[in-house]
Backbone as a chain_set.jsonl record, in Angstrom:
{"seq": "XXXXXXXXXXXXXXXXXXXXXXXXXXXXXXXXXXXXXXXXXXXXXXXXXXXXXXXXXXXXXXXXXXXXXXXXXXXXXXXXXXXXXXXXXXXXXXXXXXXXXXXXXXXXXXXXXXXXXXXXXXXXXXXXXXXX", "coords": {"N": [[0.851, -1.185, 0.0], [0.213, 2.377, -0.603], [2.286, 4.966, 0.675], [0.806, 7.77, 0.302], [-1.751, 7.811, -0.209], [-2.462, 7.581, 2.688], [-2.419, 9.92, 3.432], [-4.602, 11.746, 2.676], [-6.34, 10.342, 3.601], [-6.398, 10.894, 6.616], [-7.379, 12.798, 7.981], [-10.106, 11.637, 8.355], [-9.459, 9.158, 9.743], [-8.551, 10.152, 11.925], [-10.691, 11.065, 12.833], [-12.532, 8.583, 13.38], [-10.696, 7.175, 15.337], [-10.931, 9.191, 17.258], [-13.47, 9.352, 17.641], [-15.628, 7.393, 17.425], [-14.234, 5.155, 18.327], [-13.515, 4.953, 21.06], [-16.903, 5.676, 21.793], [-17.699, 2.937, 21.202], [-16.272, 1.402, 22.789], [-17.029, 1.799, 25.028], [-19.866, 1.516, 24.796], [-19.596, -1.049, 24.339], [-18.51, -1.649, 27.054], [-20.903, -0.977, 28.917], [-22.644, -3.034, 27.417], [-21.423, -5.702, 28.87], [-21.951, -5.019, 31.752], [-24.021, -4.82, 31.583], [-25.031, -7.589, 31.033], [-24.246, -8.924, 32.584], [-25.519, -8.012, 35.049], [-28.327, -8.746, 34.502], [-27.936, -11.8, 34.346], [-27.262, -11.683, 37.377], [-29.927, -11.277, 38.548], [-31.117, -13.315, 37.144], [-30.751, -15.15, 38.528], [-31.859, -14.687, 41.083], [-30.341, -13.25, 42.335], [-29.948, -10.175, 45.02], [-29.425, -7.345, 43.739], [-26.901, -5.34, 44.441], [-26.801, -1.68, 46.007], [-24.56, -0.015, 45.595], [-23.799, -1.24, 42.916], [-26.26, -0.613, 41.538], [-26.339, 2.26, 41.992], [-23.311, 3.008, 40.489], [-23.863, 2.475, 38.263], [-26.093, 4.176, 37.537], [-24.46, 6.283, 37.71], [-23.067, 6.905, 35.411], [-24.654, 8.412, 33.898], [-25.189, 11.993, 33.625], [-26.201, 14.646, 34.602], [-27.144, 17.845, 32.744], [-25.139, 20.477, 32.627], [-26.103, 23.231, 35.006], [-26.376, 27.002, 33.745], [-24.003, 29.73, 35.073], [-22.949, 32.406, 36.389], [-20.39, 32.61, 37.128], [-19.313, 30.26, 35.697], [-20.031, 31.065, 32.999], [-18.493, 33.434, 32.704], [-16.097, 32.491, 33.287], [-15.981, 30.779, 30.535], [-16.242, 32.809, 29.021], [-13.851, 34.461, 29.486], [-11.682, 32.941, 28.792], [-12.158, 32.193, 26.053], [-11.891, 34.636, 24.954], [-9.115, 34.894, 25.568], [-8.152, 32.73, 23.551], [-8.943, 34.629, 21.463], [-7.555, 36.6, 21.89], [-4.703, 35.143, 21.635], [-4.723, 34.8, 18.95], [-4.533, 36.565, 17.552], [-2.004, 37.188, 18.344], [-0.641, 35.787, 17.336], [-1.215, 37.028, 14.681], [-0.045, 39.097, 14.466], [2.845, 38.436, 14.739], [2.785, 36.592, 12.265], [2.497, 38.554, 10.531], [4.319, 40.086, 10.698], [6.004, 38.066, 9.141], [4.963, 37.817, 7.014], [2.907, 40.242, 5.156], [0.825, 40.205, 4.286], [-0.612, 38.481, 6.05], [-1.622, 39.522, 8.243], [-4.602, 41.022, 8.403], [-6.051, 39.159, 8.18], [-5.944, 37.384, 9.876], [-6.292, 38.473, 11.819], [-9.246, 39.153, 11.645], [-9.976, 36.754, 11.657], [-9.537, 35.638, 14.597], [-11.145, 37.612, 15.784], [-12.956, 36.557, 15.878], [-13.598, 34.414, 18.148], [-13.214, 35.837, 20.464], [-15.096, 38.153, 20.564], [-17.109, 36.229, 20.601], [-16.424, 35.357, 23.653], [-16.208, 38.181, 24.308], [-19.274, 38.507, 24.696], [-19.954, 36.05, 26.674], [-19.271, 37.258, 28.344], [-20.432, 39.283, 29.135], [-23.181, 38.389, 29.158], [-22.392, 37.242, 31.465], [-22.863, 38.906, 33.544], [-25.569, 39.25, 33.489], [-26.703, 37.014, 34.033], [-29.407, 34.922, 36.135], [-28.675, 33.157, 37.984], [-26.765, 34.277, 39.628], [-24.993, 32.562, 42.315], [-24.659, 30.045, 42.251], [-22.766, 27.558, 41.647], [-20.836, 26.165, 39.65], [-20.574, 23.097, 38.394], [-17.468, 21.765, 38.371]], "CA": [[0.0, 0.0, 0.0], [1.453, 3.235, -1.049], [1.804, 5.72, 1.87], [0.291, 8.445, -0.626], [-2.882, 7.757, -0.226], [-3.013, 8.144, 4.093], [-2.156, 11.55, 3.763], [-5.946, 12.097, 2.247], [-7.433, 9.553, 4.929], [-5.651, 11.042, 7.692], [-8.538, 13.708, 9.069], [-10.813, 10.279, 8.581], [-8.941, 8.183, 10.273], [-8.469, 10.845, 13.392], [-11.984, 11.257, 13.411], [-12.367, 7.044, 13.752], [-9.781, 7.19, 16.66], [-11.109, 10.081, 18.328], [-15.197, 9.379, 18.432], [-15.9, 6.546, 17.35], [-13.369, 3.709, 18.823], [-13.929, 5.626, 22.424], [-17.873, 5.226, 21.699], [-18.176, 1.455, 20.84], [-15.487, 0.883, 24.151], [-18.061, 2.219, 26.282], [-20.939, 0.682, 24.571], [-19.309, -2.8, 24.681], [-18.64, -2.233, 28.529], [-22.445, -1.652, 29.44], [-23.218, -4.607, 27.219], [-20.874, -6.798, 29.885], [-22.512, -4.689, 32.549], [-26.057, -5.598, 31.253], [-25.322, -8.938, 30.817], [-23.91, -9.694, 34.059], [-26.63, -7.372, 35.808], [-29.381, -9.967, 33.779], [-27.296, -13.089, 34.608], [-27.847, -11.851, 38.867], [-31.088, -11.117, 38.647], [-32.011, -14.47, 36.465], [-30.374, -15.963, 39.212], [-32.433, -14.535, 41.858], [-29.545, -12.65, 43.462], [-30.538, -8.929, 45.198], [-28.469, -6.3, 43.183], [-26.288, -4.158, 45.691], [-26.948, -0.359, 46.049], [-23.253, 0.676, 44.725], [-23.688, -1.222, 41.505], [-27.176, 0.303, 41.031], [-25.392, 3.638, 41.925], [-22.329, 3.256, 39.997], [-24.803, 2.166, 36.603], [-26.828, 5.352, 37.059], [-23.325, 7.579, 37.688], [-22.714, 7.632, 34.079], [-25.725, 9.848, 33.804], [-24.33, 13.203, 33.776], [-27.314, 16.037, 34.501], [-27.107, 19.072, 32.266], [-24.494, 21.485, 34.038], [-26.439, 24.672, 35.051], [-25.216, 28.011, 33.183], [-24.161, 30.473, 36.049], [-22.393, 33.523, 36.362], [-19.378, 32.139, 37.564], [-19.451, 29.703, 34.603], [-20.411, 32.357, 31.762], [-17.397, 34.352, 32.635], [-14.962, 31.141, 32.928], [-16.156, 30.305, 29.467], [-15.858, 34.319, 27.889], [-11.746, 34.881, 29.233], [-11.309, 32.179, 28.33], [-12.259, 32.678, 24.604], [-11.467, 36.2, 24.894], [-7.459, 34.78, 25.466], [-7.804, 32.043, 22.63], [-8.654, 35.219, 20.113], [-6.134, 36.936, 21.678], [-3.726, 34.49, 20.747], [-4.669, 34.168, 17.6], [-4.518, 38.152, 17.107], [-0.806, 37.565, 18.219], [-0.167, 34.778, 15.925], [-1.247, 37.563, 13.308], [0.517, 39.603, 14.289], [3.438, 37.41, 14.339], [2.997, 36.534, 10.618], [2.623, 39.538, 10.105], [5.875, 40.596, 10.414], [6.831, 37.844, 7.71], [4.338, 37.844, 5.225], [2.702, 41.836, 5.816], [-0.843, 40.314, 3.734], [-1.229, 37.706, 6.922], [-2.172, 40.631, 9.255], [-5.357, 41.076, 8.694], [-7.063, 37.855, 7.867], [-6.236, 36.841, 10.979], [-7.141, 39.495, 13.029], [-10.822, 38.705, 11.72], [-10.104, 35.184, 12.801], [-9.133, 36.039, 15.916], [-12.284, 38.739, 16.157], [-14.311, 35.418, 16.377], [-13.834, 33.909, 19.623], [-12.883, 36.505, 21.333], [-16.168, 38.671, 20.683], [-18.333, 35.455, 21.28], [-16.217, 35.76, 24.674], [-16.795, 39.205, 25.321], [-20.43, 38.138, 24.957], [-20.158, 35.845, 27.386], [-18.746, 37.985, 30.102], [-21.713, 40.509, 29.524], [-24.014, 37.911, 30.019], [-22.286, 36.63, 33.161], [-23.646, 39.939, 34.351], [-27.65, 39.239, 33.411], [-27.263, 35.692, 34.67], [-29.992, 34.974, 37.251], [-27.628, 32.285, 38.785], [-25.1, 34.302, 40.261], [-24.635, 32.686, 43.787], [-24.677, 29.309, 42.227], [-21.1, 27.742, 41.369], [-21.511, 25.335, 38.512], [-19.776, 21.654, 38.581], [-16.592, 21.483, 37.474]], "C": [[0.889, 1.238, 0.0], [1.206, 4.432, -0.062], [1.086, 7.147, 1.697], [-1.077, 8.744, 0.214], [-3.399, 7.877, 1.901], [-3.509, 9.809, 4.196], [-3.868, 12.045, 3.646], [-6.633, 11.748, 3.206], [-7.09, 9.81, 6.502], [-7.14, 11.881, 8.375], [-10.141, 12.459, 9.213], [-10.642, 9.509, 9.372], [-9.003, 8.908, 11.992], [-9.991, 10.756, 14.258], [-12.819, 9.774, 14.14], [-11.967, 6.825, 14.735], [-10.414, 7.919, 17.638], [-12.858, 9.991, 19.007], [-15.322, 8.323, 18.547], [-15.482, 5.178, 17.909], [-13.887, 4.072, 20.388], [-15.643, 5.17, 22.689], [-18.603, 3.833, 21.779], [-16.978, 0.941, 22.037], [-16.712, 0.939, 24.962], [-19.406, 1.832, 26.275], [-20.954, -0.895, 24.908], [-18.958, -2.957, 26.606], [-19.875, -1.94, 28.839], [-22.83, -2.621, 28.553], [-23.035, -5.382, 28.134], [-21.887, -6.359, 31.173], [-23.755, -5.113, 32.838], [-26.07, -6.609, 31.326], [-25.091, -9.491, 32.154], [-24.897, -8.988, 34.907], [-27.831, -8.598, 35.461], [-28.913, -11.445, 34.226], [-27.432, -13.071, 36.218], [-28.985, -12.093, 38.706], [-31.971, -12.696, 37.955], [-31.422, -15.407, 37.957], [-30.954, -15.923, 40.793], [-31.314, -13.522, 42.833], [-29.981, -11.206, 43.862], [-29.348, -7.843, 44.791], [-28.16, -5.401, 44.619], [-26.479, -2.728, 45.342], [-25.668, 0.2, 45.482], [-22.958, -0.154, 43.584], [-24.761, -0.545, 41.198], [-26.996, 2.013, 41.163], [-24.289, 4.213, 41.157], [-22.733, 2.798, 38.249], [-25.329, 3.473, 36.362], [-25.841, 6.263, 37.208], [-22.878, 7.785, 36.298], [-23.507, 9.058, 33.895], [-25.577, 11.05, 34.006], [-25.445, 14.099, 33.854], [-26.88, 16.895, 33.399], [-26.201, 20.213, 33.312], [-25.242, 23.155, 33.351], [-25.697, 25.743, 34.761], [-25.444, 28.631, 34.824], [-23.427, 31.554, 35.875], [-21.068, 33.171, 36.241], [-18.965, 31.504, 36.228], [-19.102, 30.73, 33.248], [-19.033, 33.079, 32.046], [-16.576, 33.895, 32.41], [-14.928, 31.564, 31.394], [-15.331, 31.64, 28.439], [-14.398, 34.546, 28.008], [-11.237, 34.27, 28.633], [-11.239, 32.011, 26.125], [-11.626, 33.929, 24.195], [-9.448, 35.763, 24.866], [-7.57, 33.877, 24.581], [-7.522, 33.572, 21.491], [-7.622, 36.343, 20.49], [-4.641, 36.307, 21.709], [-3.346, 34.297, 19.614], [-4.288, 35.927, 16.833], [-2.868, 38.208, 17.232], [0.083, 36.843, 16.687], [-0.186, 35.744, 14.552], [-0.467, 38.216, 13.136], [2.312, 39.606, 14.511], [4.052, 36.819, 12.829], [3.183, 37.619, 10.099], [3.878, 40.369, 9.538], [6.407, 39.369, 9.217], [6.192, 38.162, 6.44], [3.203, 38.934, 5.604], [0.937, 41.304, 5.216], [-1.317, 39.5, 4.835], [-1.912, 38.447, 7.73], [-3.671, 40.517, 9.302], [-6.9, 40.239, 8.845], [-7.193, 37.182, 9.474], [-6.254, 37.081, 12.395], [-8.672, 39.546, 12.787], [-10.818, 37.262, 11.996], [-10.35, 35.473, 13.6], [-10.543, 37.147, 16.951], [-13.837, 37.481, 16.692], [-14.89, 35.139, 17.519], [-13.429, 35.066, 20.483], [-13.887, 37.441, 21.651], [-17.228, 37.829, 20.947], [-17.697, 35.414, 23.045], [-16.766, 36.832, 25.387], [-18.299, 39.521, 25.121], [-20.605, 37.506, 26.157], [-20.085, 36.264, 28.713], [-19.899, 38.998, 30.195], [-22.811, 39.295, 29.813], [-24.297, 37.2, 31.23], [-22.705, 37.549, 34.194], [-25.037, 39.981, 34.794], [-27.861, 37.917, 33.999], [-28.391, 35.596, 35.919], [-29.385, 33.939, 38.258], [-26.431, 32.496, 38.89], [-24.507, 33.691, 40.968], [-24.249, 31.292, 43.366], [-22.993, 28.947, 41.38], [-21.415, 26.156, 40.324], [-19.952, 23.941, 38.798], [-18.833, 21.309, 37.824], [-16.149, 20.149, 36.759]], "O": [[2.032, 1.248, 0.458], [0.066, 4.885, 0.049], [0.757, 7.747, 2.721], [-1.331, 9.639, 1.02], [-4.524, 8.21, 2.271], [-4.393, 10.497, 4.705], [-4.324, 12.71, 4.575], [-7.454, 12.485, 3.753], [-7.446, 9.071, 7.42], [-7.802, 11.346, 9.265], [-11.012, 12.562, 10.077], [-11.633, 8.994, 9.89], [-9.399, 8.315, 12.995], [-10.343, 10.55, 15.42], [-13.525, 9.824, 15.147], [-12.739, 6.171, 15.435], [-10.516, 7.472, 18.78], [-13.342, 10.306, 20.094], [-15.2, 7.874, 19.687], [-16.252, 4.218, 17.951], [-14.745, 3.316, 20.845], [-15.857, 4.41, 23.633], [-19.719, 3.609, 22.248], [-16.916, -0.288, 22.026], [-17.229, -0.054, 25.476], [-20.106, 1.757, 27.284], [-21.776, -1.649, 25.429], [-19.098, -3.977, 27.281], [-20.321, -3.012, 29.246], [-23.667, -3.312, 29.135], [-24.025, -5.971, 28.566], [-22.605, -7.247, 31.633], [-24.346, -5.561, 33.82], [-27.145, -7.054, 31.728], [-25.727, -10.407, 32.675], [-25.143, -9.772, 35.824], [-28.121, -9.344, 36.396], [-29.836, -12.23, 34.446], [-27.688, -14.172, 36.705], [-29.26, -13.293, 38.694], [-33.119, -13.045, 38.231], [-32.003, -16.469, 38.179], [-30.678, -16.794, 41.617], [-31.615, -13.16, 43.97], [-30.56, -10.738, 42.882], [-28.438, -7.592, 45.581], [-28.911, -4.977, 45.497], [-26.277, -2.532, 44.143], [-25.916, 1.121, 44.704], [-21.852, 0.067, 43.09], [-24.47, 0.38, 40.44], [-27.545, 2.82, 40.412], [-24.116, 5.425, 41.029], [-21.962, 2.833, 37.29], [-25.175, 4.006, 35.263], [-26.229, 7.361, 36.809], [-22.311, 8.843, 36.023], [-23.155, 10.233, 33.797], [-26.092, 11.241, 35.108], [-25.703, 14.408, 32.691], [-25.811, 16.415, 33.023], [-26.533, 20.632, 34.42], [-25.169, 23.821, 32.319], [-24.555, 25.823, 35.212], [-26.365, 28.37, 35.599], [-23.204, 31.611, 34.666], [-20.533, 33.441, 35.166], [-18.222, 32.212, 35.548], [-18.009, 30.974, 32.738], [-18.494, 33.201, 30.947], [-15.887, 34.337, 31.491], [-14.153, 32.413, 30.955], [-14.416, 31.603, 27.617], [-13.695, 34.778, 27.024], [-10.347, 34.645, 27.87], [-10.336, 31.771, 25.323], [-10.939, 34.108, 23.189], [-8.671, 36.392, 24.148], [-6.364, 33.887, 24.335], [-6.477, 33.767, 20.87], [-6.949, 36.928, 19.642], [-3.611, 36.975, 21.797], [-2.285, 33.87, 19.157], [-3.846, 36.163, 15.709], [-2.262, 38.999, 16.51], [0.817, 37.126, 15.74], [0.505, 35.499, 13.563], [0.079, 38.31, 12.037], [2.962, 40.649, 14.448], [5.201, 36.662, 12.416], [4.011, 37.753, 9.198], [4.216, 40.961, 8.514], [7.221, 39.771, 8.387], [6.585, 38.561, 5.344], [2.446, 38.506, 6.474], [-0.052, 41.906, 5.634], [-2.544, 39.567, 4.905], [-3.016, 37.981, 8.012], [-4.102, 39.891, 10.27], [-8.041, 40.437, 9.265], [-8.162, 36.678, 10.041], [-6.244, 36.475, 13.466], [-9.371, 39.973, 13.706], [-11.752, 36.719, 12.586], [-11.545, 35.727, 13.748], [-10.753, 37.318, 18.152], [-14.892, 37.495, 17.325], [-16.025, 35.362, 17.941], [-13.44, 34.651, 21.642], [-13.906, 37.79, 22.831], [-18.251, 38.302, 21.441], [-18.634, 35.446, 23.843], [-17.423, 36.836, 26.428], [-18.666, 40.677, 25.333], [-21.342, 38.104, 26.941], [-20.575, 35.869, 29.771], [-20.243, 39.474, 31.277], [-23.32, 39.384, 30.931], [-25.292, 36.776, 31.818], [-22.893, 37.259, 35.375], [-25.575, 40.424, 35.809], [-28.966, 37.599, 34.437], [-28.116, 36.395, 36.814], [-29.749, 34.035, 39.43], [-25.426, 31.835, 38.63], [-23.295, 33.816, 40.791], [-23.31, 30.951, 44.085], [-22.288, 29.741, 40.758], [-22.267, 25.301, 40.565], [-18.807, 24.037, 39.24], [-19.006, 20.682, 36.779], [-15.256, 20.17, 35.912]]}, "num_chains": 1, "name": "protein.A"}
């Protein structure tokens, strides 16, 4: 096989590795889980409270937005696009047409940031501290 042809299947292949193999791990361990949960129970045995606890802990709630949160999220963006504003300006200095392309990159995340920090202001869940 000619090593040519990865180069093309490479953002395929990442994407295979990165969702999908992870996905069908975690599917095939609650299969075992299920099966051996079905294999007590056919057997009459009384399931223990920390496997029926540690089955429903996958279950992840919805994490509440909060103030605290909302602001995390906006500096946090707000310093990716100013990274990326340095990076421009960075290139800039070699190649003088990079400048400004990627100072409207950079205008991306960093204004959906300083969105989020204004609405860490209107939040009605200031007091509440969200689950890291």
């Amino acid at each position: 096989m000619e090593l040519g042809i990865l180069v093309p299947l490479a953002p395929f292949i990442m994407v295979v590795c990165i969702v999908v193999i992870p996905m069908w791990l975690k599917s095939r361990d609650r299969r075992e889980m299920q099966a051996t949960v079905r294999a007590a129970i056919e057997k009459g045995q009384a399931l223990p409270p920390e496997l029926i606890e540690a089955m429903s802990k996958e279950v992840k709630p919805p994490k509440e937005s909060s103030a605290l949160r909302d602001m995390r999220v906006g500096v946090i963006l707000i310093a990716v696009g100013a990274g990326i504003a340095v990076l421009g300006f960075m290139l800039g200095q070699i190649e003088g047409d990079a400048l400004h392309p990627m100072l409207g990159v950079s205008a991306i995340p960093a204004l959906i940031g300083v969105a989020y920090v204004i609405l860490s202001f209107f939040n009605p869940n200031k007091g509440h501290r969200p689950d890291a």
